[in-house]
BAFI-3210 file (N, C-alpha, C; in Angstrom, 3 decimals, decimal comma, padded with zeros to 6 digits):
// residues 182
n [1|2|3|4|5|6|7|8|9|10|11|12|13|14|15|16|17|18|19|20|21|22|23|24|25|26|27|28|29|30|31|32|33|34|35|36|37|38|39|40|41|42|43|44|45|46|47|48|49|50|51|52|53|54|55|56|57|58|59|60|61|62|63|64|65|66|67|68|69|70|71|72|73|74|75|76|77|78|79|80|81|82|83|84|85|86|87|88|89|90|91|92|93|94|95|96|97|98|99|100|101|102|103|104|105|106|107|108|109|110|111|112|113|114|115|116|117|118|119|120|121|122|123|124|125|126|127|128|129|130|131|132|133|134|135|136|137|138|139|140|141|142|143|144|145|146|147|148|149|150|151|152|153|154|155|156|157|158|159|160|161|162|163|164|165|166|167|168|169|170|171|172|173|174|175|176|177|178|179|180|181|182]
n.u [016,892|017,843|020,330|019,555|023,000|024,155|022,261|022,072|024,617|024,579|022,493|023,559|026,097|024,777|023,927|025,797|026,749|028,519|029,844|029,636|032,014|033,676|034,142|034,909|037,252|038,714|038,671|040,448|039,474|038,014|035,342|033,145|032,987|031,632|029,680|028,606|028,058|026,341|024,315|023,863|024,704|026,940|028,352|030,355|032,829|033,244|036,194|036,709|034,189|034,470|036,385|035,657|033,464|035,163|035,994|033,885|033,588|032,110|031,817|032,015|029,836|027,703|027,227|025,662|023,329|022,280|018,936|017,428|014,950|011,991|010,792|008,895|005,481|003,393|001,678|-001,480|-002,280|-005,734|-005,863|-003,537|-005,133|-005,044|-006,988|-009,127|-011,321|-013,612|-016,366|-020,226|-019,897|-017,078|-014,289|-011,550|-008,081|-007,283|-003,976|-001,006|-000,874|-000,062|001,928|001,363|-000,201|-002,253|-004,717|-007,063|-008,006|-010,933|-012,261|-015,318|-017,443|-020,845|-023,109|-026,044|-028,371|-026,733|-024,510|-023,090|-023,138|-026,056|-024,883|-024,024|-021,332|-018,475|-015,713|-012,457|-011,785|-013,011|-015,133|-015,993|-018,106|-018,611|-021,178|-020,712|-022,487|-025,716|-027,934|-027,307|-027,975|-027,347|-026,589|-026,293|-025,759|-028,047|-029,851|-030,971|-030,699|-031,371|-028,803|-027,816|-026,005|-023,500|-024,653|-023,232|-021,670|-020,519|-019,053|-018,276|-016,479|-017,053|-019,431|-022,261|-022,831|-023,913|-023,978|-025,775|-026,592|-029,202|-030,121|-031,346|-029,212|-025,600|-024,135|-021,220|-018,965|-016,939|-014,771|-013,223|-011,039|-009,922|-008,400|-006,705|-009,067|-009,035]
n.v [-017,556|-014,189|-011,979|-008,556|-007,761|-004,408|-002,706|-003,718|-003,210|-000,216|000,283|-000,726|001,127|003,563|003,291|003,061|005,607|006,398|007,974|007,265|008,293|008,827|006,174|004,888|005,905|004,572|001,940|001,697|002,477|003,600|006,023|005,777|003,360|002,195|003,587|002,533|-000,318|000,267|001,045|-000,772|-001,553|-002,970|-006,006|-007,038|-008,935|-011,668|-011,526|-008,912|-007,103|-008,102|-006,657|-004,136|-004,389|-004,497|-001,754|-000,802|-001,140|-004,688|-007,929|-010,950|-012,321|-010,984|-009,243|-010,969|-011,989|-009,697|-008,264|-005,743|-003,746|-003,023|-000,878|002,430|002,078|004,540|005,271|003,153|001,096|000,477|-002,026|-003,320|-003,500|-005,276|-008,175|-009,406|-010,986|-012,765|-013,441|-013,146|-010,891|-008,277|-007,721|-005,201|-004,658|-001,504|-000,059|-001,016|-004,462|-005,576|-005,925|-004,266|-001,792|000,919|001,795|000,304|000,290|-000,193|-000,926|-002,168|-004,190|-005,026|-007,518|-007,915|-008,458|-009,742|-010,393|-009,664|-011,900|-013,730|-013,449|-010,751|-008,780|-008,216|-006,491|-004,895|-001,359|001,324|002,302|003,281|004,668|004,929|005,121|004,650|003,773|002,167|000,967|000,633|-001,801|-000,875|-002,475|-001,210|-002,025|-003,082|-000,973|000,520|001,156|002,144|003,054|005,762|006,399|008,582|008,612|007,767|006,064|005,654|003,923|002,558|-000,192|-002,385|-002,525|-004,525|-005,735|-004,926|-005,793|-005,087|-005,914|-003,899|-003,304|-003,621|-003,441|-003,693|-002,918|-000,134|000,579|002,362|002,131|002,353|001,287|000,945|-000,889|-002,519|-004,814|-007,425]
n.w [005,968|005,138|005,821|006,777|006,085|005,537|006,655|009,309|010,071|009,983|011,876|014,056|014,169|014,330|017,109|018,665|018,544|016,788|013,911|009,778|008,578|011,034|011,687|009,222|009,182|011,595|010,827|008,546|005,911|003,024|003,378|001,428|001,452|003,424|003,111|000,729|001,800|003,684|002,619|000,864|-001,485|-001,985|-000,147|002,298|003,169|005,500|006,262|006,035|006,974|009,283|010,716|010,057|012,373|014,501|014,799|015,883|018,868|017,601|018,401|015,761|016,253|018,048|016,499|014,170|016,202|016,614|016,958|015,210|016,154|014,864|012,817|014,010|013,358|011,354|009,913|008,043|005,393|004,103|003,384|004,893|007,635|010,222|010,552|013,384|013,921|011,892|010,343|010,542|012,404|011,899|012,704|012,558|013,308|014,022|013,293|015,131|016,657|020,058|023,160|025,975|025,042|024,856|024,198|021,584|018,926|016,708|013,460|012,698|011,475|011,126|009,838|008,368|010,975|012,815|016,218|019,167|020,580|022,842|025,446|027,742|027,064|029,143|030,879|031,823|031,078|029,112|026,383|023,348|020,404|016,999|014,953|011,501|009,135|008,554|010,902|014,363|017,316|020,446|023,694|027,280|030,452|030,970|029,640|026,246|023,076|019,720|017,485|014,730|011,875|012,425|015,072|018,995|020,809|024,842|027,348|030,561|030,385|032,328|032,563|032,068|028,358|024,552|021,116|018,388|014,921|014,108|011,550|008,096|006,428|006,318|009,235|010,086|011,907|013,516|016,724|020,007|022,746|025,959|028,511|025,808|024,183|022,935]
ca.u [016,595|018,787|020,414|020,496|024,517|024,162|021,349|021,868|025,685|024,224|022,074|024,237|026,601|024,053|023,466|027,298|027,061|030,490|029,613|030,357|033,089|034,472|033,866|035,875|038,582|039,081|039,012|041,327|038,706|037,151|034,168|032,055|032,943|031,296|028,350|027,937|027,524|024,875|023,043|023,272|025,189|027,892|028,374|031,700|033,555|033,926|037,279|036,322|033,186|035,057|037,660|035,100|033,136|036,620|036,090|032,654|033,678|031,041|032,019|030,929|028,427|027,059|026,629|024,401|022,879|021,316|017,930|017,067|013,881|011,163|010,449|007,615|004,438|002,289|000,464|-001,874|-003,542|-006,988|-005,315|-002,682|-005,685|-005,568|-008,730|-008,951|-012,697|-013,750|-017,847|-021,032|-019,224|-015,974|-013,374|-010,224|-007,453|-006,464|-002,571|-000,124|-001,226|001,351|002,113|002,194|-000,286|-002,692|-005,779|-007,410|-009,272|-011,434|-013,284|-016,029|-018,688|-022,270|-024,029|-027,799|-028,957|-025,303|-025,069|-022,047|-023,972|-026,880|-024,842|-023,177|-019,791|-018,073|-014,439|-012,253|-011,947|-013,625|-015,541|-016,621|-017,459|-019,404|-021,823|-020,708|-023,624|-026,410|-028,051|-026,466|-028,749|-026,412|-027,476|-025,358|-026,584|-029,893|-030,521|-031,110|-030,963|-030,568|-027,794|-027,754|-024,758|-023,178|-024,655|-022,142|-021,264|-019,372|-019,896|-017,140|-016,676|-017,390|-021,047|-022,690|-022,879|-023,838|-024,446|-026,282|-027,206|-030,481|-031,278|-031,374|-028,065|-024,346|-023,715|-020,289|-018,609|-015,085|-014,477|-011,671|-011,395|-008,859|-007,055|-007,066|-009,598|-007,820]
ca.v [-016,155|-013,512|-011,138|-007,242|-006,889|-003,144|-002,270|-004,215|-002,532|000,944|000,503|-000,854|002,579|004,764|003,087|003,314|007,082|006,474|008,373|006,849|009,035|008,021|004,390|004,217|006,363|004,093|000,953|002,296|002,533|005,094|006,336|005,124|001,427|001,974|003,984|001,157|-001,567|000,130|001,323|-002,577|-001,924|-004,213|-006,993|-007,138|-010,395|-011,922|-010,756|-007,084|-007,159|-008,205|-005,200|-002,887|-004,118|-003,889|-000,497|-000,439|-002,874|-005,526|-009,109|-011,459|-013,190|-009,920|-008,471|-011,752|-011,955|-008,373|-007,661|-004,433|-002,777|-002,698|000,841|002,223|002,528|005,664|004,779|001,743|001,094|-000,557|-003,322|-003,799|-003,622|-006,863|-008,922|-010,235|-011,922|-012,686|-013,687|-012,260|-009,983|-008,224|-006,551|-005,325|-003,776|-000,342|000,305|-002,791|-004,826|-005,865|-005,690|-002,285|-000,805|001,165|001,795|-000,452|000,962|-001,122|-000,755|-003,127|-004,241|-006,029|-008,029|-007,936|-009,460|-010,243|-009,836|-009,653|-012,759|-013,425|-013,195|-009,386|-009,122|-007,692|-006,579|-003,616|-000,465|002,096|001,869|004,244|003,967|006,063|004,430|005,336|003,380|001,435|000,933|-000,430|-001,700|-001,268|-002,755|-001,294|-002,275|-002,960|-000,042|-000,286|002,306|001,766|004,033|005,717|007,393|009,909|008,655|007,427|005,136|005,867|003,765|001,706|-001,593|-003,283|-003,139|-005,915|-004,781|-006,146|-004,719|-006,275|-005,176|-003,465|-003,109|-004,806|-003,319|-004,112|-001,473|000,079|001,554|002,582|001,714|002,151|000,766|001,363|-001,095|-003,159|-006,256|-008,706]
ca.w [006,182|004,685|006,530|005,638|006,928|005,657|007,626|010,484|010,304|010,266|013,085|015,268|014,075|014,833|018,213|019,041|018,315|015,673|011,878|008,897|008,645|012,036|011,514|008,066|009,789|012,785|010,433|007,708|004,856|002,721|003,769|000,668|001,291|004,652|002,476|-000,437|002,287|004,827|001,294|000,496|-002,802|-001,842|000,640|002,643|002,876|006,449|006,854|005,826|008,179|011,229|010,089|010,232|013,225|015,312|014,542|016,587|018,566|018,204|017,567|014,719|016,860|018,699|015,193|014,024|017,004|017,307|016,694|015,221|016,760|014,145|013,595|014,396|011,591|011,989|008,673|007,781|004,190|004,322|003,355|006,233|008,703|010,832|011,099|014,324|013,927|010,729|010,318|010,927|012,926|011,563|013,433|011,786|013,783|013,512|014,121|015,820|017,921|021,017|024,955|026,095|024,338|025,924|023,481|021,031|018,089|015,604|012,361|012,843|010,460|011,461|008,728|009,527|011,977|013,465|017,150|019,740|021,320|023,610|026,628|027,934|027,362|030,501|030,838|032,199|030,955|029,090|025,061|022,652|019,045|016,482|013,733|010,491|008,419|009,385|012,507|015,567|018,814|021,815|025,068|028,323|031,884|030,955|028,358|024,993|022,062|018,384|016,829|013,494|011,316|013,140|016,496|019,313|021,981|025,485|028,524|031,304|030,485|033,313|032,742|031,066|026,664|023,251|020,018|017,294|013,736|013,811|010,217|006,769|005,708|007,070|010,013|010,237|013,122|014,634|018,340|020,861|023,921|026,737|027,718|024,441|025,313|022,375]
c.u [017,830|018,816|020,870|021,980|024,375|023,257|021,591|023,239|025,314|023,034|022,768|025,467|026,230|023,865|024,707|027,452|027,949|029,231|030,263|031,741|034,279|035,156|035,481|037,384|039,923|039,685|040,064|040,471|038,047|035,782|032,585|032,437|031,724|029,415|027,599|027,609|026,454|024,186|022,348|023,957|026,001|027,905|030,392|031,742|033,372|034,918|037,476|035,213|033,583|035,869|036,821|034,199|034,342|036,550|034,795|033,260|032,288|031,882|031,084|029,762|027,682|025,935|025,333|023,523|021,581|020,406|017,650|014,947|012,983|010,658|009,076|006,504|003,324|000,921|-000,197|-002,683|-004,363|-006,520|-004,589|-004,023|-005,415|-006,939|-008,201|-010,229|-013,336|-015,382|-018,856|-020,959|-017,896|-014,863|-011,728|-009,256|-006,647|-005,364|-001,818|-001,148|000,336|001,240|002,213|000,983|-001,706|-004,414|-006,044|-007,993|-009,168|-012,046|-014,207|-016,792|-019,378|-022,739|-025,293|-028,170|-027,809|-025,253|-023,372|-022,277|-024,873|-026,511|-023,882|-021,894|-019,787|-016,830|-013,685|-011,685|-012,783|-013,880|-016,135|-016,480|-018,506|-019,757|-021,619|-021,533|-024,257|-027,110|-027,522|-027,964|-027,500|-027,140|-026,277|-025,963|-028,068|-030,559|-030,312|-031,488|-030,005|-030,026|-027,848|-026,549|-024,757|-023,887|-023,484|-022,386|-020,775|-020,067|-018,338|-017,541|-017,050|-018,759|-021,271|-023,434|-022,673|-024,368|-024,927|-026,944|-028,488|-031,388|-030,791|-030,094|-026,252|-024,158|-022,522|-019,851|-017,226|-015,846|-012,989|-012,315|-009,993|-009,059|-007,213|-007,873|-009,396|-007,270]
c.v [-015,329|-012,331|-009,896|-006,657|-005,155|-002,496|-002,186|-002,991|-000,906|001,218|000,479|000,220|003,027|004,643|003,051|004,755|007,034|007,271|007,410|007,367|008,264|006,570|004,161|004,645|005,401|002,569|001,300|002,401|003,702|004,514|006,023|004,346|001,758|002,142|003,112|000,108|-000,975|000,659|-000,026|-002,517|-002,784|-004,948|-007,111|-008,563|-010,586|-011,497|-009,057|-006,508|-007,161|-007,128|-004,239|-003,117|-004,239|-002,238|000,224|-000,796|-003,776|-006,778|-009,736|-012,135|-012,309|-009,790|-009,528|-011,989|-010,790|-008,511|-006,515|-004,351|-002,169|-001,359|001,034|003,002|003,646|005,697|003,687|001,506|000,470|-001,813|-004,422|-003,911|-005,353|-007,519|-009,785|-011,150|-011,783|-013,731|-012,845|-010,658|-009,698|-007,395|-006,418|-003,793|-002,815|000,070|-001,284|-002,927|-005,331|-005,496|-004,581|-001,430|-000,066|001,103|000,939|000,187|000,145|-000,497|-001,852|-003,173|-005,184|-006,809|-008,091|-008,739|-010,203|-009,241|-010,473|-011,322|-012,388|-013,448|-011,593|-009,740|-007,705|-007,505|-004,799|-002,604|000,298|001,799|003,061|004,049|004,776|005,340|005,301|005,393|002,352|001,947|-000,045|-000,317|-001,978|-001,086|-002,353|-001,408|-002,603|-001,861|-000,078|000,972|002,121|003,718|003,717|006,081|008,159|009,958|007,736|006,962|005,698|004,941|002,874|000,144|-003,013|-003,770|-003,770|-004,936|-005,414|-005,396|-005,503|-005,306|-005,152|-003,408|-004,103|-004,557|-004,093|-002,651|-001,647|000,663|001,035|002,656|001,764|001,795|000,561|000,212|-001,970|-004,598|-007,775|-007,544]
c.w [005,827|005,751|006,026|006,440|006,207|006,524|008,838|011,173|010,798|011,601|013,893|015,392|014,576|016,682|019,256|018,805|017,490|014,009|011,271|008,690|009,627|012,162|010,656|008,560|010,692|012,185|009,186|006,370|004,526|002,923|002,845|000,783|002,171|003,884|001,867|000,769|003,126|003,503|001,158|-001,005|-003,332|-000,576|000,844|002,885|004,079|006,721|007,092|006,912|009,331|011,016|010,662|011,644|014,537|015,021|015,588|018,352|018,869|017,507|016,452|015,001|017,652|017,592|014,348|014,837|016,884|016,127|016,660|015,758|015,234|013,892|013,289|013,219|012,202|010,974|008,534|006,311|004,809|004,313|004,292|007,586|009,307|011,109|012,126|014,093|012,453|010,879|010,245|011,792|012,569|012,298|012,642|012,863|013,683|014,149|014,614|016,488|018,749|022,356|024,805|025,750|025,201|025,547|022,315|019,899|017,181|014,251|012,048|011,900|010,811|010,556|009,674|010,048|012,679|015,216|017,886|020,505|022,147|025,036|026,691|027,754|028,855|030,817|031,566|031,374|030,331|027,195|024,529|021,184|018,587|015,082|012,792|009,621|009,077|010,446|013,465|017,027|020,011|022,867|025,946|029,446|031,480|029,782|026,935|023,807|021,066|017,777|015,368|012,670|011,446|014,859|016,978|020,223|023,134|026,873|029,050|030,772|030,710|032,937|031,474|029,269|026,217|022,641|019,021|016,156|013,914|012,858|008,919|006,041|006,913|007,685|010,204|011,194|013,862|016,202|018,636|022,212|024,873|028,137|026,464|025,029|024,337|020,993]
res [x|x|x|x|x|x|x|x|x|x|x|x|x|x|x|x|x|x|x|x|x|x|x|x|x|x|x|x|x|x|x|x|x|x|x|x|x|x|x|x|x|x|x|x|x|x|x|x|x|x|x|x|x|x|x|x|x|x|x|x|x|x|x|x|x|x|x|x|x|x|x|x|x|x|x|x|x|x|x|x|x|x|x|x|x|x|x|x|x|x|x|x|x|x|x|x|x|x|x|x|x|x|x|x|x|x|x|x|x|x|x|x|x|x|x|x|x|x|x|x|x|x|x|x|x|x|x|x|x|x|x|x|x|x|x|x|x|x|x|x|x|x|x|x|x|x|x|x|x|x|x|x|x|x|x|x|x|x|x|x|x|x|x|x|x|x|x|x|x|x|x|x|x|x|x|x|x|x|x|x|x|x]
***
């Protein structure tokens, strides 16, 4: 695994509050060395590296050590979606997944005659989802009404629910669900 030392260097800057400026000052270097290596244009030596993180101070085993903090994605192509269930039933997840999070939202797709199963699912919190194409039959507690494009979902969790393609085409439909249930 390669490691980006400019990157990693400039985070752990930024996270020390020091500027580039400051930095190169403190270590005796001009201020574009400091630039070319967190760009990535050059690669400092071991001896030059520890130079400059004496200047932070972090040691050489801090500095391999640390994990930068993934930053965070506000965008997703179609492409990046995650498929969590892949079959008759498709679910692809919109946004990270991870601990913490609070809401779930899917982009599901039915093939006909595809069905959540013949037993309720049952779980805690709250669901809502809005047929984009197709028809959807959603069962909640006992009731039962097929959805078209542009009709919508909302009901608690808890109660026993299953959805199953209604018609001869593949039904589509976004869902969220609070707290995420995988």
């Amino acid at each position: 695994m390669e490691v980006d030392v400019g990157g990693r260097l400039r985070l752990l800057r930024i996270a020390r509050g020091v500027s580039q400026r400051e930095l190169a000052r403190r270590v005796g270097l001009p201020n574009s060395t400091i630039s070319l290596i967190e760009s990535g244009r050059t690669n400092p030596t071991i001896g030059a590296l520890k130079r400059i993180l004496d200047g932070l101070p972090v040691g050489l085993a801090e500095f391999f050590a640390f994990e930068p903090e993934a930053p965070r994605r506000y965008f997703f192509a179609a492409e990046e979606l995650r498929e969590i269930g892949k079959g008759r039933v498709s679910y692809r997840q919109i946004g990270e997944s991870g601990a913490g999070r609070a809401l779930q939202m899917l982009d599901e797709t039915y093939q006909p005659g595809a069905d959540t199963g013949r037993t309720p699912l049952s779980h805690t919190g709250e669901e809502v989802g809005l047929v984009l194409s197709g028809r959807l039959e959603v069962t909640v507690d006992g009731s039962r009404k097929v959805l078209g494009p542009g009709d919508a979902y909302a009901f608690e969790s808890h109660l026993p629910h299953r959805f199953r393609n209604a018609g001869a085409a593949p039904c589509r439909v976004v869902s969220a669900c609070t707290p995420p249930s995988f």
